[in-house]
C-alpha positions in Angstrom: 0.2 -1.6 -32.9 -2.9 -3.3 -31.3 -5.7 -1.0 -30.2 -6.4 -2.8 -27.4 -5.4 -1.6 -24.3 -4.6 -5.0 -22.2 -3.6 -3.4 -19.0 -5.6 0.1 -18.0 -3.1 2.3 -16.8 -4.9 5.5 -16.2 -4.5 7.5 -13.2 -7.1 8.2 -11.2 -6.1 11.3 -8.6 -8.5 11.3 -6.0 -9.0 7.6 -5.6 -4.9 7.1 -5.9 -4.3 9.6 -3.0 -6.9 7.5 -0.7 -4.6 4.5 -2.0 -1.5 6.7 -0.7 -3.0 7.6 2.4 -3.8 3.6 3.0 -0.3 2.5 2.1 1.4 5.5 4.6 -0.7 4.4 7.4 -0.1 0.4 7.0 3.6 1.4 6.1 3.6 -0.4 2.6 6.3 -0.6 0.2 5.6 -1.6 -2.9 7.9 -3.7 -5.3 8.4 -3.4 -8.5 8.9 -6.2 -11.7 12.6 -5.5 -11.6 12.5 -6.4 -8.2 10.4 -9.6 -8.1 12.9 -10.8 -11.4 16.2 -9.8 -9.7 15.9 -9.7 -5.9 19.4 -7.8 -5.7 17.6 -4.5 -6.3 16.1 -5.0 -3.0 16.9 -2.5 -0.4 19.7 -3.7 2.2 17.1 -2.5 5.2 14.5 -4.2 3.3 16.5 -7.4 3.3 17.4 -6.7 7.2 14.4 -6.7 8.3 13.0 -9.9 6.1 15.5 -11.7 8.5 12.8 -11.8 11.4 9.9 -12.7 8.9 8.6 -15.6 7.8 7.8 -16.6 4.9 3.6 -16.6 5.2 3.7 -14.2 7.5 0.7 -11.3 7.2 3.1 -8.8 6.9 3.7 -6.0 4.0 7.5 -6.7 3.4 6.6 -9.8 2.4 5.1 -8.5 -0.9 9.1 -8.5 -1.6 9.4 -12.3 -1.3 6.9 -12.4 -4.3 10.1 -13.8 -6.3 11.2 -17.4 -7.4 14.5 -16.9 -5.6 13.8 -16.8 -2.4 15.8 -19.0 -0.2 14.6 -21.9 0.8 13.1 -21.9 4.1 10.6 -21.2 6.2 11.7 -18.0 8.1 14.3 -15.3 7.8 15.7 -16.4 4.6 17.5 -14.1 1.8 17.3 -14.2 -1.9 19.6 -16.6 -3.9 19.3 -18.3 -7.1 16.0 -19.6 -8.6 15.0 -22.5 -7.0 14.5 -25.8 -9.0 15.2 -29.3 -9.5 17.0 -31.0 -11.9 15.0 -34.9 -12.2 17.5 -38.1 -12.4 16.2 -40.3 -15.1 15.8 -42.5 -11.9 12.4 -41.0 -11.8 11.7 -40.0 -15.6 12.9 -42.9 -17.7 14.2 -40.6 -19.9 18.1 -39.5 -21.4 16.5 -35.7 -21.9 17.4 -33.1 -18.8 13.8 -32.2 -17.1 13.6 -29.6 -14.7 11.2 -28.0 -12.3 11.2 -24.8 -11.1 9.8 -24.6 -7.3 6.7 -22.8 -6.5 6.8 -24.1 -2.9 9.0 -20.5 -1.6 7.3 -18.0 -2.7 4.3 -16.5 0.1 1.5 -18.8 0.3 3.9 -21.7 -0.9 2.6 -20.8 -4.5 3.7 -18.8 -7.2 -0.4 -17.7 -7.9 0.9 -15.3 -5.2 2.7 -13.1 -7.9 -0.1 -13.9 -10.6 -2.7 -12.2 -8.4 0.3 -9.0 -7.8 0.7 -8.5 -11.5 -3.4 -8.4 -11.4 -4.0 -6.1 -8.3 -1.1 -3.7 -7.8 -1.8 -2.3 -11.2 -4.6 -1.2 -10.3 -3.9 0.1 -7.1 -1.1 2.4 -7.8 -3.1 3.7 -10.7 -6.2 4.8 -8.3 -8.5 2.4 -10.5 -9.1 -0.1 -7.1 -9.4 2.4 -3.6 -8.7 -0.2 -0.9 -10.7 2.2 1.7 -14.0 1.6 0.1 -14.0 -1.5 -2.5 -13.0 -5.0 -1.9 -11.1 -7.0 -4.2 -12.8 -10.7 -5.5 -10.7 -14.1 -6.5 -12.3 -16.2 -8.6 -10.5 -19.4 -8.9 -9.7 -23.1 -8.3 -7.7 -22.6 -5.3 -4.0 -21.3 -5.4 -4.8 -18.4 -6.9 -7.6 -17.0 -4.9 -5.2 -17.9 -1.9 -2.7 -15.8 -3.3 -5.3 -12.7 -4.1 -6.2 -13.2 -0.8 -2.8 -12.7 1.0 -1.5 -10.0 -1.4 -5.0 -8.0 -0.9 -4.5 -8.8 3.0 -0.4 -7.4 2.8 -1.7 -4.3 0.8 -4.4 -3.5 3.2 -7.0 -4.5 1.0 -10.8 -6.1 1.7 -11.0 -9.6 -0.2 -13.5 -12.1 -1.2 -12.0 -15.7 -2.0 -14.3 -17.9 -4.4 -13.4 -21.5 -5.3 -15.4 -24.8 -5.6 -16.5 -26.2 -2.3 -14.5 -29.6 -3.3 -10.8 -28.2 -3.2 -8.7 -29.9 -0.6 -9.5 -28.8 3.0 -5.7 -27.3 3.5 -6.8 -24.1 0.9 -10.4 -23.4 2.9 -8.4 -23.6 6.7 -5.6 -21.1 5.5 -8.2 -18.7 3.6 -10.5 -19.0 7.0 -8.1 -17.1 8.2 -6.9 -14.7 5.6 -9.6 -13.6 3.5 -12.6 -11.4 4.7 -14.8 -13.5 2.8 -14.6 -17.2 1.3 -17.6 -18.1 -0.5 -17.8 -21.9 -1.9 -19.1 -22.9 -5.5 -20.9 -25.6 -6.6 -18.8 -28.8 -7.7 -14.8 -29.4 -8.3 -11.8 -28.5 -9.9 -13.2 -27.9 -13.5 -16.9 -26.3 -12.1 -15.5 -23.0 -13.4 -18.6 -21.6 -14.6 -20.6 -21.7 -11.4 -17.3 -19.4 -10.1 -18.1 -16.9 -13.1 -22.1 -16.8 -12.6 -21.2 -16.4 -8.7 -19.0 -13.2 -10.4 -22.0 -12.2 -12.0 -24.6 -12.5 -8.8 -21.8 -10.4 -6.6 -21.7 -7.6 -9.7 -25.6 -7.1 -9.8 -25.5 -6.9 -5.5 -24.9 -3.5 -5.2 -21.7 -3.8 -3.3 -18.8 -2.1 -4.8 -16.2 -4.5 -5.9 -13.8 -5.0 -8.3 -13.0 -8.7 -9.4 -9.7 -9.8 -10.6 -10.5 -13.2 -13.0 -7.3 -14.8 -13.3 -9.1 -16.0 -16.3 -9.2 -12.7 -18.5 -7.1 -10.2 -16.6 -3.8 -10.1 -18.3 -1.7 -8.4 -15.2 -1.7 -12.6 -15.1 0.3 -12.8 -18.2 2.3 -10.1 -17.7 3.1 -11.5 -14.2 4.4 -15.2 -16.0 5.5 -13.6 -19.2 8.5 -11.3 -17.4 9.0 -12.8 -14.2 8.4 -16.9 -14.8 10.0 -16.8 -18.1 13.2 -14.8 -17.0 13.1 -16.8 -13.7 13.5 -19.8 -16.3 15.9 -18.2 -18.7 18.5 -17.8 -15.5 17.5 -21.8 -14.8 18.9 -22.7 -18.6 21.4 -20.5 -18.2 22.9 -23.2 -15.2 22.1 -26.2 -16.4 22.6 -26.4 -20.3 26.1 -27.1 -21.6 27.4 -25.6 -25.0 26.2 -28.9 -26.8 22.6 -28.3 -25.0 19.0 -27.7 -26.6 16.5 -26.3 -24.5 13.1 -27.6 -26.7 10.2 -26.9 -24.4 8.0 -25.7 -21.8 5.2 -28.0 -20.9 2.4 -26.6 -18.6 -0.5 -27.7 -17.1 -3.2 -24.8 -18.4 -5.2 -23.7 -15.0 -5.8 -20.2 -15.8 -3.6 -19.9 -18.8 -0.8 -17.4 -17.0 2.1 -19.8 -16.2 2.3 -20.7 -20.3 2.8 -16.9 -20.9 6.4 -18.4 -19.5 6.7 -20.3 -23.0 6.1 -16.9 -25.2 9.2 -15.2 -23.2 11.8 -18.3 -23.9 10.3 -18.5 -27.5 11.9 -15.1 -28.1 14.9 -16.0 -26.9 15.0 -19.7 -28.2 13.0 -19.1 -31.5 13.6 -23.4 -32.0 11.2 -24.2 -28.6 8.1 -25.2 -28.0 4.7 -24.9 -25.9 3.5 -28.0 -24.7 -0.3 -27.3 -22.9 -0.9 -30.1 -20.7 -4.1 -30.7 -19.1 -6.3 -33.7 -17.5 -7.5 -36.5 -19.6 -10.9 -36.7 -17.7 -11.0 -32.9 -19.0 -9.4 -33.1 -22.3 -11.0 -29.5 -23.4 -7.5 -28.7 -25.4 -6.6 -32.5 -26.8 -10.1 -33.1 -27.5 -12.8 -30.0 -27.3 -13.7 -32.2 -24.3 -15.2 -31.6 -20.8 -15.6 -33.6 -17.8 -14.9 -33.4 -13.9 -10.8 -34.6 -12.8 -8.6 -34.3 -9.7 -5.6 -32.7 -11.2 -6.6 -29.5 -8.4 -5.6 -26.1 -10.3 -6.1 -26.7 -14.1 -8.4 -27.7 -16.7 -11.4 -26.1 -16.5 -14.0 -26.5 -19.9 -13.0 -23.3 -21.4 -10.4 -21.5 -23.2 -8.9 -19.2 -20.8 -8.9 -15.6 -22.7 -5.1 -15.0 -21.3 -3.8 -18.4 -23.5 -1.9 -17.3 -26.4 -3.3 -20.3 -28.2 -2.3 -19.6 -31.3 1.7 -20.0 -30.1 1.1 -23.3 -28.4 2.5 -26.3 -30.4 1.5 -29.8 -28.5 -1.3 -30.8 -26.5 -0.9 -33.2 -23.9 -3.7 -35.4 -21.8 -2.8 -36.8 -18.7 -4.8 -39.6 -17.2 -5.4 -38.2 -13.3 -4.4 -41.2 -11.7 -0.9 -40.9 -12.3 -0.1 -37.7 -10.0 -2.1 -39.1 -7.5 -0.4 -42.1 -7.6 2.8 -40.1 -7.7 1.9 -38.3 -4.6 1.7 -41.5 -2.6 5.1 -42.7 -4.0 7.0 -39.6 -3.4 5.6 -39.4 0.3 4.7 -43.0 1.5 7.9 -44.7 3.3 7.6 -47.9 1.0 7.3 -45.9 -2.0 10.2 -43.2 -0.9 12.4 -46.6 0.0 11.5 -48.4 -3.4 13.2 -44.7 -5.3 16.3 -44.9 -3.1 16.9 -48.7 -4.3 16.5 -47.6 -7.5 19.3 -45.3 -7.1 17.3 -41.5 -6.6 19.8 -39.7 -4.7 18.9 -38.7 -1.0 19.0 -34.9 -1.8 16.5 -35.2 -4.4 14.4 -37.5 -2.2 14.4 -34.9 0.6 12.9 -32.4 -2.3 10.0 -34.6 -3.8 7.4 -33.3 -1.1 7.7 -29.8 -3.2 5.6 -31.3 -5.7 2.0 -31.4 -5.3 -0.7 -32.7 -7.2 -0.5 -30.1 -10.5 3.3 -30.5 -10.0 3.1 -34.1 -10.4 0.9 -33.7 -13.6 3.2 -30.9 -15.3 6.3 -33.7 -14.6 4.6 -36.6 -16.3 3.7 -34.2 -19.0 7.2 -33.3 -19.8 7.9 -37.6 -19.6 5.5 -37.9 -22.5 6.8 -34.4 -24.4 10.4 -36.3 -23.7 9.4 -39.9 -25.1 7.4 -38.4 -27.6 10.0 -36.4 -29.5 12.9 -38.9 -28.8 14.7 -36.5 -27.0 18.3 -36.9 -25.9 21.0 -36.4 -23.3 21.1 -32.8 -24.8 18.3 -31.9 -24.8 15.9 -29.8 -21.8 12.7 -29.5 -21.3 11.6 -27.6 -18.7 8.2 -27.3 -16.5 7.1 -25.7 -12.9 5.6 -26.9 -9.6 2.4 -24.6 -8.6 2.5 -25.6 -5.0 3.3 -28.2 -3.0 2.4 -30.9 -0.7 1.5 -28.6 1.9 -1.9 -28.2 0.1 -2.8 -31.8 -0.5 -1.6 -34.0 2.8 -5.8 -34.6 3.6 -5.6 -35.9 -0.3 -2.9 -38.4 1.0 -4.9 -39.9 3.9 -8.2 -39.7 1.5 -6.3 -42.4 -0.5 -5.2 -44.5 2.2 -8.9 -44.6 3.4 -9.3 -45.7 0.1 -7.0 -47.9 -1.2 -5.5 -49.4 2.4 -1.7 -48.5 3.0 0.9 -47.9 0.6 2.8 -51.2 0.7 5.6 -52.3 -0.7 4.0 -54.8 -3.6 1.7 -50.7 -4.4 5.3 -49.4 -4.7 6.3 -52.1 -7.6 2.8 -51.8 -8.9 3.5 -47.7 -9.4 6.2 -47.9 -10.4 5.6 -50.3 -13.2 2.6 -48.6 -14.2 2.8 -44.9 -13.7 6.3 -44.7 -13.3 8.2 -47.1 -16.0 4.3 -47.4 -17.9 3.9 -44.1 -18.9 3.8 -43.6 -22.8 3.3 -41.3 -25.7 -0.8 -41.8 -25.7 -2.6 -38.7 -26.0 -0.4 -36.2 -27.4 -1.4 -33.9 -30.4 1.3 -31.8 -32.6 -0.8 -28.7 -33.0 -1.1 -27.4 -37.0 -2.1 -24.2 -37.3 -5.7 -25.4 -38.2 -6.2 -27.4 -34.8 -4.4 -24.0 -32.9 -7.4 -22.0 -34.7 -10.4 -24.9 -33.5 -9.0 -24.4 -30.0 -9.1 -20.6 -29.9 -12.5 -20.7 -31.5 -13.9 -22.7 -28.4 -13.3 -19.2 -26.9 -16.3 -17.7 -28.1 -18.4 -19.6 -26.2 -17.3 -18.3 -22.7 -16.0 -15.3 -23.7 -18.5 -13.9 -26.3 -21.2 -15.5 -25.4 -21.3 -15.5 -21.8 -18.4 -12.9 -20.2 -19.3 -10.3 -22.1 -16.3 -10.0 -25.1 -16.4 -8.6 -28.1 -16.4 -10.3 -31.5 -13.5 -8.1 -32.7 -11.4 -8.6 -30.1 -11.3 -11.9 -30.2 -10.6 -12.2 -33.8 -7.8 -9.8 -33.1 -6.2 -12.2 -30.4 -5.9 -14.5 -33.4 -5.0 -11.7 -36.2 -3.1 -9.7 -34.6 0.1 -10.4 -33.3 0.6 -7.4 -31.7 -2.1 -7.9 -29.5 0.3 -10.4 -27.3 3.4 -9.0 -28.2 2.5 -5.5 -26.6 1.9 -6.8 -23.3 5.1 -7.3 -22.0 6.4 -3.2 -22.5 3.8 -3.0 -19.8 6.0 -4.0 -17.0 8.3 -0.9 -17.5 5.5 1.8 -17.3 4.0 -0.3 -14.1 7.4 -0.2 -12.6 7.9 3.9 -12.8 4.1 3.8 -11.6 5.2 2.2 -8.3 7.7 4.2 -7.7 5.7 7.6 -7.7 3.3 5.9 -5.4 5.9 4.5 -3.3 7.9 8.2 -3.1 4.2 9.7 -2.7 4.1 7.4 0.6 7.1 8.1 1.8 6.7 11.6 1.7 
């Protein structure tokens, strides 16, 4: 048993009742795990009334959409099966079966918006955060701050947004409108430092916050852990046939929460891997490297502390180019008409503007994992879409200011290149001696500059039961949300 306690669960009275009081008065309902993973625990007059609701709408009911299996639209919609797509080798070049579970329905049109849940609610049932006198910060590179944001604005909450000041336009209009506060760091996706010495500045000003870094806070991998991984258990559970092999997760590593996902199915697929992807302009993982990229939500020059390094098996750099140039092809006419003569079936063409720019970057992952291990017909490999092009249509006409239009000769070109081109460069099998290297370069933010101890970081590497304690955490936060929910409704 580790002697770490991961996720604070303490009660504080006085400051839970102010939380009560809050809730009664905004009439907020709070779900539980159970309910985010199986949407058919849901209250009938809960699902009634998410009939007249849409789907980003600022309103507390929607804290029950935070679930992958919402049905697909934009208003009024139920709860189904998990939403994904299954890729044609049309598009992959490959024999293996890859497919991508769909962050586009959730609130927000990311699934960051349950990351940031699993980080906040904890804490508010518990009394440890009073939403009537602190205010919540988000530190991140974009989704997730956007998704602290709306949950904090749902549960009545004051919120701060921080990201880099050169994430796309789309995430600073929404949060305009959203969070109380949005303040703007220095630099781009992988600036992640100048967000944690922001942190710091806001700590020492006196005003009384609590911050919720999707970096450390393990509500994070709780969140992925239970609710990703079973999302992506029911997923196998559809597509694999009795002569089937599900061999890996691959994910892009933003905050190190989505990969928790790959812990869960190792449990129940002891055989599978954990493929961390990232960008090769910021090969921190492949390579102990650094450097700025355009891959907007991962790769940041540190280990996060959440990554359960020491169960990741492949590293995998992807050159940033690629998903950019996927995005034109999966959205210009001459690139969408180029997929349809090669045979991509209209109903997976109308679904290709559900992957964004990460999205892209977690698919060509998988494509090198697939190549890579010579996998076959049987085989499944499975990774995630954050968001989707919602976020990144001002990245689109950046390009063609760039580049000129997206002809038909740039559709060939792509396809060729980053399509039919890509290869098995840059991938790493990780031995247990480059696993250790990569969780050393921990120390350096997390010692050194975020305040960690030495011991517990040698723990997260000793001590398996440091990770594998996290997830009976789900069951106590569940009975802890329904006392504050019956103390509401009283």
């Amino acid at each position: 048993m580790s002697k770490y306690n991961l996720i604070d669960l303490t009660v504080m009275e006085d400051r839970q009742k102010r939380a009560v009081k809050r809730a009664k008065e905004q009439g907020i309902t709070i779900p539980t795990f159970a309910q985010m993973k199986d949407p058919g625990l849901i209250s009938d007059e809960v699902k009634e009334e998410l009939k007249n609701i849409g789907l980003w709408d600022i309103n507390p009911l929607n804290l029950f959409r935070i679930s992958w299996k919402n049905e697909p639209k934009e208003s009024g919609g139920g709860f189904g099966g998990v939403n994904y797509i299954e890729l044609p080798s049309e598009i992959t070049g490959v024999k293996a079966k890859i497919v991508v579970i769909v962050g586009k329905f959730f609130p927000t049109g990311s699934h960051k918006v349950g990351a940031a849940f699993g980080c906040l609610v904890p804490r508010l049932v518990t009394g440890q955060f009073d939403p009537t006198t602190q205010k919540a910060v988000w530190p991140s590179t974009g989704n997730y701050c956007r998704g602290g944001a709306y949950d904090s604005k749902l549960l009545a909450c004051e919120s701060i947004a921080i990201l880099p000041e050169e994430m796309s336009n789309e995430r600073f209009e929404w949060l305009s409108n959203i969070a109380g506060e949005t303040i703007k760091t220095p630099g781009s996706e992988s600036n992640v430092k100048e967000i944690f010495d922001k942190c710091h500045e806001l700590r020492d000003s006196g005003q009384d916050l609590m911050i919720f870094n999707q970096f450390d806070e393990f509500g994070n991998y709780l969140w992925h852990h239970e609710v990703t991984g079973a999302a992506i258990e029911e997923v196998l559970s559809k597509v694999m046939g009795e002569s089937d092999h599900y061999h890996g997760l691959v994910s892009c590593t933003g905050s190190g929460g989505t990969i928790a996902a790959g812990d869960y199915l190792k449990k129940k697929f002891p055989t599978s891997r954990i493929a961390a992807s990232e960008a090769l302009q910021c090969p921190t993982i492949y390579n102990n490297g650094f450097g700025a990229h355009r891959i907007e939500g991962i790769g940041d020059k540190h280990i996060p502390w959440v990554h359960n390094v020491k169960n990741t098996d492949v590293a995998i750099a992807v050159d940033d180019e690629i998903p950019m140039q996927w995005i034109r092809m999966f959205n210009e006419p001459q690139g969408i008409k180029l997929l349809k003569d090669k045979g991509v079936k209209q109903d997976v063409i109308d679904k290709l503007n559900w992957v964004g720019i990460s999205g892209a970057a977690n698919i060509i992952g998988a494509i090198k994992y697939a190549k890579y291990f010579e996998l076959t017909e049987n085989d499944v490999v499975v990774t995630m879409l954050t968001d989707s092009m919602e976020m990144y249509e001002s990245r689109l006409a950046e390009l063609t200011a760039e580049h000129g239009e997206f002809t038909d000769y740039n559709a060939h070109e792509v396809n060729a290149r980053y399509f039919d081109g890509i290869g098995i460069d840059y991938i790493k099998e990780l031995n247990y001696y480059d696993r250790k290297a990569i969780h050393n370069l921990k120390y350096y933010t997390w010692v050194e500059q975020q305040g960690k101890t030495y011991d517990e970081i040698m723990a997260q590497w000793e001590d398996d039961s440091y990770w594998t304690n996290i997830p009976s955490k789900a069951t106590e936060i569940d009975e802890l949300i329904a006392d504050f929910n019956s103390k509401v409704a009283k």
